[in-house]
N, C-alpha and C positions, 0 to 999 in steps of 0.2 A: 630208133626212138630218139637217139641225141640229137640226129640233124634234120629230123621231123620241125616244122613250125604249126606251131596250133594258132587259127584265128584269133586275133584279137581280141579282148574283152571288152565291150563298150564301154562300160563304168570305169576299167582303169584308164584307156583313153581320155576318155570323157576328164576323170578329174585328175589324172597325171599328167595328161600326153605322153605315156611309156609303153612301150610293148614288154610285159613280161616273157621272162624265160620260160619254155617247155616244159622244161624238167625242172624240178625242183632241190636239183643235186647244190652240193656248197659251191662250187664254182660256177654256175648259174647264179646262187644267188647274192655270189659277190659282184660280177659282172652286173647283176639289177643296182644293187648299192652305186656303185660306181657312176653309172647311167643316171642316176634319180637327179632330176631337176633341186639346184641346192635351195629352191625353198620349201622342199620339204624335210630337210635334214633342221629348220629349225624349231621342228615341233619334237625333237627327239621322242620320234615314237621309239616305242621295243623293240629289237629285232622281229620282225616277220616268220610267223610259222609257215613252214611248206604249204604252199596252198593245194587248195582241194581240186579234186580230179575237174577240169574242164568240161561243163554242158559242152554239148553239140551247137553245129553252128545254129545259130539263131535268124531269120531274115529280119533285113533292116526296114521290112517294109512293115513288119508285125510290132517290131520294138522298136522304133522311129529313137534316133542317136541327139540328145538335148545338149548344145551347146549353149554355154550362158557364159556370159558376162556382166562384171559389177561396176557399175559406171560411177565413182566414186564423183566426181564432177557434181551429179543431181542430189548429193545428199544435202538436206537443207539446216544449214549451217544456223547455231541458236537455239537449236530446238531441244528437247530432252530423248526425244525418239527420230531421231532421222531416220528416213526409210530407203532404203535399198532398192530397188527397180532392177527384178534378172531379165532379160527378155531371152528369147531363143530363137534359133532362125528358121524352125521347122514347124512355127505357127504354131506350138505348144500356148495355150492362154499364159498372159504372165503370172511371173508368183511374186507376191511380196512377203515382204517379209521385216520385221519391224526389232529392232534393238537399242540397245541404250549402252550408249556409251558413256562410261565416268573416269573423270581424269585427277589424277593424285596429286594435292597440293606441295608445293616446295619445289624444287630444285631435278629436274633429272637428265641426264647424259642422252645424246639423239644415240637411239637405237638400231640396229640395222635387222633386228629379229624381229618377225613375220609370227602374228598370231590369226589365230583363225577367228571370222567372225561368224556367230553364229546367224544364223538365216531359218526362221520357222514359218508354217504355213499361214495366214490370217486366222486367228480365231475365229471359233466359228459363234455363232449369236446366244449372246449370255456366258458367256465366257469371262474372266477378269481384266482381261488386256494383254498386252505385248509382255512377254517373259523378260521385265525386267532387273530379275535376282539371279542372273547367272554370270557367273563369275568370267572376268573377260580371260582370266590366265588356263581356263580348259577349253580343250579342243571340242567344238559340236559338229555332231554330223550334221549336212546339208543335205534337202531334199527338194525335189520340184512340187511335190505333192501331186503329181502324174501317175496316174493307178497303171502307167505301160511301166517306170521307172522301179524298176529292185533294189538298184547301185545307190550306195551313199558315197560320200563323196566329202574330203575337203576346201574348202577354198580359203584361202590365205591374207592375210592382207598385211601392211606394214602398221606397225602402232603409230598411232597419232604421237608426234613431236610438239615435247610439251617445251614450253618456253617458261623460262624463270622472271618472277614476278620482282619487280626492285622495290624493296621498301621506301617507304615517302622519305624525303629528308627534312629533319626538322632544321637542317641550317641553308641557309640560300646559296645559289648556284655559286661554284666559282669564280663566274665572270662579273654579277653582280656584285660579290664580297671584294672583288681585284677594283672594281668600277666605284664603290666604296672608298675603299682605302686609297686610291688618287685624288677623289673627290677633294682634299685637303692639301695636296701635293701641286696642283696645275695649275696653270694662270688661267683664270676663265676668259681671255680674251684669247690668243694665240695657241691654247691647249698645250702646253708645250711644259715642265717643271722648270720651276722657279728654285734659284739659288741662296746661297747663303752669302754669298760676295759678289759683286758686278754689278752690269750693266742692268741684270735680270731676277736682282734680289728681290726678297719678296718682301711689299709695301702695302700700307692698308691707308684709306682713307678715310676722314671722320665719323663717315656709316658705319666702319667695320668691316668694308669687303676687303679682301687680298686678291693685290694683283703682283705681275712682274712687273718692276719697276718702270723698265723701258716700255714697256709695252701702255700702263698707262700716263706717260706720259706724253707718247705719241696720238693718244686716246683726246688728250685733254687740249695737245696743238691745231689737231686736226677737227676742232670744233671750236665756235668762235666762244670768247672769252665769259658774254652775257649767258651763252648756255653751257656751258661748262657745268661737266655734273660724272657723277658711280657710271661705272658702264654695266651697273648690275641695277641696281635701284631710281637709276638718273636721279639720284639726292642733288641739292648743288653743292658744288667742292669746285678749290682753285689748286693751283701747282702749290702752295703754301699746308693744303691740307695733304701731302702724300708723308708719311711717316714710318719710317725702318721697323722691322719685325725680327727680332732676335729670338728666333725659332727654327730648331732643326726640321720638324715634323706639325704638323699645327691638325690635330681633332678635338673635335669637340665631344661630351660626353653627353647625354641625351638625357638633362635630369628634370624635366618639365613635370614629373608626375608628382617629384619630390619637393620641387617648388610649389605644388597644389597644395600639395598635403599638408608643407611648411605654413601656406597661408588660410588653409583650413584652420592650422591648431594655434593660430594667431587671432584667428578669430573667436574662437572657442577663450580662449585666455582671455582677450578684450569682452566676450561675455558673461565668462566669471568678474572679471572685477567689476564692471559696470554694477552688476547684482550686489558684488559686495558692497559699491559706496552708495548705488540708494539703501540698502540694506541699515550702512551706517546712519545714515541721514535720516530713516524710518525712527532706527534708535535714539539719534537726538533729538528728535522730534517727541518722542516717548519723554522722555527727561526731561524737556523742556516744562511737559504740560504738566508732568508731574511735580515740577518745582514752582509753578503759577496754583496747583492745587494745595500744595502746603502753604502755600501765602495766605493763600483767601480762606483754606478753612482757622489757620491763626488769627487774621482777620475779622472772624467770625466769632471764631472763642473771645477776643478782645472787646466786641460788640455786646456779647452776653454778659461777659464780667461788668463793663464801664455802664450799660445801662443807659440813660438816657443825654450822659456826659459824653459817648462815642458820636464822633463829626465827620463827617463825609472827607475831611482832609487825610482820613487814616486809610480810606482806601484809593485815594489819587498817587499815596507815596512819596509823601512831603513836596507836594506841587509849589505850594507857596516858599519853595525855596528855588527853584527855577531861576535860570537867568537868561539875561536875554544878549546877544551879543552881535554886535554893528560895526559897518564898516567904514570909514571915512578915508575919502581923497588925501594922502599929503601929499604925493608930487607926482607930476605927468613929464615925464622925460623923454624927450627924443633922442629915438638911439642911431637912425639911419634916416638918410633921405629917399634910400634906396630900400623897396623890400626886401627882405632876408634872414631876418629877424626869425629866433623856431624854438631854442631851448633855452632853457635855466636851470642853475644849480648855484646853493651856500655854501661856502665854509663856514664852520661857525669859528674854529678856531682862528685863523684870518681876519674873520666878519668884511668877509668878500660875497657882493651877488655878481657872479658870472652869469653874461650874457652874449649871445652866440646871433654875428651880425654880420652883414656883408661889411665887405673891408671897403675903406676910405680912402683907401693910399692906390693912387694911379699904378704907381711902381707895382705893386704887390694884388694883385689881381686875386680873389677868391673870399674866402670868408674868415673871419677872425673872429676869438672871444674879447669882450670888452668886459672890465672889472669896477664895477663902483662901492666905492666904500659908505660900510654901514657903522653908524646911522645917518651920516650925513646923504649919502648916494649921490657921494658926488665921484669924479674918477680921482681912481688909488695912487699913489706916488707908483714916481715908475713909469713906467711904459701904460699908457692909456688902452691899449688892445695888441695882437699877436695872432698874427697870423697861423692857422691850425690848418688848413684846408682849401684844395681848388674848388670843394663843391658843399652844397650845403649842411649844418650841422642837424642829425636829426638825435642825437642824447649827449649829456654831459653826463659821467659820473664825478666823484671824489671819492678819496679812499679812505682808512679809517684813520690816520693822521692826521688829513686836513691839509695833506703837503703836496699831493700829488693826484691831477684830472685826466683823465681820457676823455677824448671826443670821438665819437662813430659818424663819421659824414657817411653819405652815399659812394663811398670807395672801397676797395677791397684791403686796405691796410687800415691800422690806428697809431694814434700815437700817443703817447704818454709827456706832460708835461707837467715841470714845475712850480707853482705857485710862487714860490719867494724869489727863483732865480728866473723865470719866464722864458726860461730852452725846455729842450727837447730831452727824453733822457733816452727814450728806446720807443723803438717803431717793428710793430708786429703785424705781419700780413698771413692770418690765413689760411685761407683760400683765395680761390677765385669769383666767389660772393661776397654784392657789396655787403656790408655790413649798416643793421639797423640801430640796435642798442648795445649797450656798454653799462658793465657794474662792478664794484671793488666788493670783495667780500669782507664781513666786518668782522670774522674772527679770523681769516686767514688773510690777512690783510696786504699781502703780495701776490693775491689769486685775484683774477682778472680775468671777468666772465665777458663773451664778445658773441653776441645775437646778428645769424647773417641774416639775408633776405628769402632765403631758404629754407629757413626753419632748421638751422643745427647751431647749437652753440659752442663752443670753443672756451676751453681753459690754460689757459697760460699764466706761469710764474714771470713777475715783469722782472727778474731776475735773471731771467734764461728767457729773454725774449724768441729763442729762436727752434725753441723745444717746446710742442704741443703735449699737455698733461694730459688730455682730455675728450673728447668730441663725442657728444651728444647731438643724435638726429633725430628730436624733439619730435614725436607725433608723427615720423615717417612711415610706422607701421602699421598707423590708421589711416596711411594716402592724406597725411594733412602736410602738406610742403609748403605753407603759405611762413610769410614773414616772421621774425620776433619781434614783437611792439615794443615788450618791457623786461628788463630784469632786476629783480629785487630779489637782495640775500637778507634771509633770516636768520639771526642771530640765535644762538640755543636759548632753547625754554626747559621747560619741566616736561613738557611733552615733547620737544623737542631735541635732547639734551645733545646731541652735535651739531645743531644747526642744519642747515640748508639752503636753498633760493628756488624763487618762484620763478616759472616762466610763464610769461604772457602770450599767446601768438594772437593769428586775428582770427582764428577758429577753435581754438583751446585754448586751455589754462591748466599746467602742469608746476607739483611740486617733487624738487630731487633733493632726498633726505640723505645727510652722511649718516653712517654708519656706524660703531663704535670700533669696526673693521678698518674702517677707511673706505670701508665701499657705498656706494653711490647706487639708491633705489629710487627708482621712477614712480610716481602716481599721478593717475589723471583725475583731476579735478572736477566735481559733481557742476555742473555747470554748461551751460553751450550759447550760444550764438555769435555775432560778427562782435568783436571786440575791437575796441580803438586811445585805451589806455590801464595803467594799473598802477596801484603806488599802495606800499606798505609804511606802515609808523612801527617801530620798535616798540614804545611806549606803551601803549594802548594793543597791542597788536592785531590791530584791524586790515584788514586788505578793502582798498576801494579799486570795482573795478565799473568801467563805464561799456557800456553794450547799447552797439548801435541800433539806430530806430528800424522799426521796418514796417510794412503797407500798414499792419494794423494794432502796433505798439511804439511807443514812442523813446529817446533813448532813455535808457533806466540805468541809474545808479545803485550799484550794490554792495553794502560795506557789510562785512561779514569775518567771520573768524575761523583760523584755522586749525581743527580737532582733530585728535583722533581716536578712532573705537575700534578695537578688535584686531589693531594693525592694519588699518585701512586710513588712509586720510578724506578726510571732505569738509565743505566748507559750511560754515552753519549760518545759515542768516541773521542779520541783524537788525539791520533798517535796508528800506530799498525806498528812490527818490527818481521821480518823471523826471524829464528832462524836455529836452528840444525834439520836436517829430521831422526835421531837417536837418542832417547835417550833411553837410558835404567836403567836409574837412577833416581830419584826425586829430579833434579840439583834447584837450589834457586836462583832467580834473586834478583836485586836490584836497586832500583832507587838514585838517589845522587841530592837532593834541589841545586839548584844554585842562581838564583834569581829568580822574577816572570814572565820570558819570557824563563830558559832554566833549564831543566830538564835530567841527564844522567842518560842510563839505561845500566847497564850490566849485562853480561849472559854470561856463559859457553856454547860454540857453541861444542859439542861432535862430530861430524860425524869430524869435522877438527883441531878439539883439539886446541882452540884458545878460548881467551877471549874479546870478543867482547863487543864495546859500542858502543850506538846509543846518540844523541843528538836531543830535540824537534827541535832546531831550523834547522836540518841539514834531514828531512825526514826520509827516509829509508834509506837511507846510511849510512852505517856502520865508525863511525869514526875512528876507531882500531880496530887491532886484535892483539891481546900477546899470544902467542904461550906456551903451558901445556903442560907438558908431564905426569899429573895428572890430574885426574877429578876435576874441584872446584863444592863440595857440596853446599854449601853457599857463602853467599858476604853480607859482613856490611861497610854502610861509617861511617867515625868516623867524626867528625867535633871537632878539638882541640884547633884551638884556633879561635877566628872570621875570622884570612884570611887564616887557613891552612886548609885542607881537606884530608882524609887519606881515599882510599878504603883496606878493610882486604878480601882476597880470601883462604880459608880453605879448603884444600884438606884432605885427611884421614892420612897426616900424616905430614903435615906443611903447616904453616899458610906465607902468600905473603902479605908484606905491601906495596900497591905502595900509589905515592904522585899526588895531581893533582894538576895540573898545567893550569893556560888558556894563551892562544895565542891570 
């Protein structure tokens, strides 16, 4: 019986390829162990019971022997049920058989164990579908669904190799971040880093590109001189613009959102005050009518009491005391043969009119002030004029002594000079903007305010000429970078009570109030259009500012006062006066103190060549007109002695004294 061999069994063939042992004794069935193909040791089945006595041989012609195979190739990849295709070679119809495979997220180790896939027959019609809740970690038996087929059977496969999934990163590749951080390291011309010392240090020109040194300047030879230019932006740049960069590492930080934001909330702030100063303006407006309403209804009560003795002179407002006041020629002075002729300024203390002329003297090439004494106006002992300047004068100030003038020409320095001794005492430059106007402050009377062309003013102690107190960039944060026409310092008031100064540009009109800190607060001024002069009186404290004509208004004169309501400043109107619908000059008006009920303003009327004045107490009518046959640039009153009064008109090439007179 031991060396007996029994037939074959199809089914274990079939799904082992093993021939079982005979007998079922333990060294038989360890010898089968041993034998077994190792992928079936990775389904750790049980130990195996003795198996059962052997049927008799079987013919293979009655139970036909099904080989199959699983053609892993045709499963169709994507799907949720790929299908399995067994075929057989003994013309058995095939079987399919439908599974679903699901695969476990995260991370897993490739496996080398062999799990069995299950394999069932096609549902038959009305059925639910493909067995897809059977769990891939138990063994199923296999069947052909071949009613010749008894045997089940395993079939094996290796587990799908699952691949680990890489989180996104939320920081950029290495090689970008490496490509980066050189971005600021290399010369953009040669690729190559650039030094801190040599041939190949690193240099920036007026654009702001960085190069190596060497590299652009062989940039800049090897093209010809007319096109010379950035080999980044072709800006144009010469060998004069390459400039040392004393930087180990040079990035820049990426704050474009935070400059948005900065010039959102800079607008947002320029539209709170706007609000606030018509706000204010609404309310002097209010006050106003309200103080016209107490008049007239006293007026009225005075009407009822007086009866039929009340006269129409009680609501004019004592008109028949009115005056009337005229101008008369005393002397026409030539001051140059040559044009050049542009500003004026008194001393009173002195009783000098400085006037600002081109120079006479061969030797001495540029422009001078020339000084004629008042009241005669003839020239002062001394030195007849002094040279200040190579280029034209566009403001004189004087300080509150009387001792000492600045002149602002078109240069990028000033100088300060002496009245008594006619030198120089200190020369301040600065910036690198020329400068337009020039003013002494009257309570700090060694502060020396200096208007460039660009709209920032500058403070300096003429004391320390060489130390800037100060610098204000006037209107830069409204993109107003136009010129300064005028500066005028306000002396303390009662609403005022530290003083301050007004700034003129030729797009606004700004006042900077001191503080009782010492600090220095900006307001902008209720008011707008093209502006082309300003002038303040102490006395009276009126501001006159002149506003240039345009297609379908003509230039307007506006004297007006400066208030303030609720911590806001703004300007209140007072009289407002037409003017010329022409001008093509930067003509300078001026106002003339009378007493504290009348004010004369005069102005250069261009379109009719006439010089015209207005009086507060006389509306918009024009009191006179005196007839030019020059343009007058400027107008200063002189006050010479308590009852005389002298207006100076300066045209470009002689100066007009007339005398005023009241009626």
């Amino acid at each position: 019986m031991d060396d007996q061999e029994e037939p074959d069994d199809p089914a274990s063939v079939a799904a082992n390829e093993v021939v079982p042992a005979p007998e079922p004794d333990t060294t038989a069935a360890e010898e089968e162990e041993s034998t077994r193909d190792s992928s079936l040791e990775m389904f750790e089945q049980p130990a195996p019971s003795p198996p059962p006595p052997l049927p008799p041989p079987v013919n293979v012609l009655d139970e036909p022997v099904v080989h199959m195979e699983i053609e892993l190739a045709r499963i169709q990849q994507g799907m949720l049920s790929p299908v399995i295709v067994i075929s057989n070679i003994n013309n058995v119809p095939e079987v399919q058989a439908t599974v679903e495979i699901s695969t476990d997220q995260g991370n897993e180790e490739e496996e080398d164990d062999t799990v069995p896939i299950p394999l069932e027959p096609e549902p038959a019609a009305g059925s639910d579908g493909p067995l897809a809740d059977v769990a891939v970690e138990e063994p199923i038996e296999l069947s052909d669904s071949s009613p010749n087929r008894s045997g089940q059977m395993f079939t094996p496969r290796r587990k799908k190799r699952k691949r680990a999934i890489s989180p996104k990163k939320l920081i950029d590749s290495p090689v970008q971040s490496k490509d980066e951080d050189e971005e600021g390291l290399l010369c953009p011309i040669c690729f190559d880093a650039w030094t801190l010392t040599g041939d190949h240090r690193v240099v920036s020109l007026k654009c702001g590109h960085l190069f190596g040194m060497s590299c652009i300047k062989r940039w800049m030879q090897n093209n010809p001189a007319a096109t010379r230019g950035c080999a980044t932006c072709k800006a144009r740049a010469t060998m004069r613009d390459i400039r040392f960069i004393y930087a180990r590492a040079i990035k820049a930080v990426d704050n474009t959102r935070e400059e948005e934001l900065l010039q959102e909330l800079n607008r947002e702030k320029l539209k709170v005050i706007d609000l606030n100063t018509k706000l204010t303006v609404v309310n002097m407006k209010v006050l106003e009518q309200s103080e016209k309403i107490d008049t007239l209804e006293r007026k009225l009560l005075a009407f009822g009491q007086g009866g039929a003795e009340f006269n129409r002179s009680q609501f004019d407002g004592g008109a028949e005391h009115r005056h009337s006041y005229k101008l008369f020629l005393e002397k026409n002075i030539e001051i140059t043969r040559e044009s050049g002729c542009r500003a004026l300024a008194y001393s009173a203390k002195h009783q000098l009119l400085l006037i600002s002329q081109k120079s006479t003297q061969p030797l001495f090439p540029g422009y001078s002030i020339r000084m004629l004494q008042v009241p005669g106006f003839v020239a002062s002992a001394g030195a007849a004029s002094m040279l200040v300047s190579s280029r034209s004068v566009r403001d004189i100030a004087i300080d509150a002594s009387d001792d000492l003038f600045a002149c602002a020409a078109m240069e990028k320095m000033v100088k300060v000079f002496s009245i008594q001794n006619r030198s120089v005492q200190c020369t301040i430059t600065p910036s690198q903007d020329p400068l337009w106007s020039c003013a002494f402050d009257k309570e700090r009377s060694k502060f020396l305010y200096l208007g460039s062309q660009r709209g920032s003013v500058y403070v300096y102690d003429i004391r320390q000429p060489d130390q800037l107190l100060e610098e204000f960039r006037v209107g830069h944060g409204q993109n107003d970078y136009t010129g300064v026409v005028k500066i005028c310092p306000v002396e303390p008031t009662s609403i005022i009570p530290c003083g301050g100064f007004l700034v003129c540009k030729l797009k606004s009109i700004w006042f900077y109030e001191y503080t009782p800190t010492q600090q220095i607060e900006s307001h902008l001024l209720n008011i707008t259009g093209a502006f082309s002069a300003m002038s303040y009186n102490p006395d009276s404290g009126l501001i006159l500012v002149s506003v240039r004509p345009t297609t379908d208004k003509p230039t307007t004169l506006v004297l007006a006062t400066l208030e303030k309501l609720d911590g806001v400043f703004a300007l209140k109107l007072q009289h407002t006066f037409e003017g010329s619908r022409v001008q093509t000059v930067m003509y300078r008006c001026a106002q003339v103190y009378l007493n504290d009920a009348d004010t004369l303003v005069a102005s250069y009327v261009e379109d009719s060549k006439m010089l015209s004045t207005w009086c507060t107490n006389r509306g918009r009518l024009r009191v006179q007109q005196l007839p030019m046959n020059e343009g007058i640039l400027d107008i200063c009153p002189i006050r010479a002695t308590p009852g005389q009064t002298y207006l100076a008109a300066l045209s470009e090439c002689r100066c007009r004294i007339y005398r005023l007179n009241t009626e």
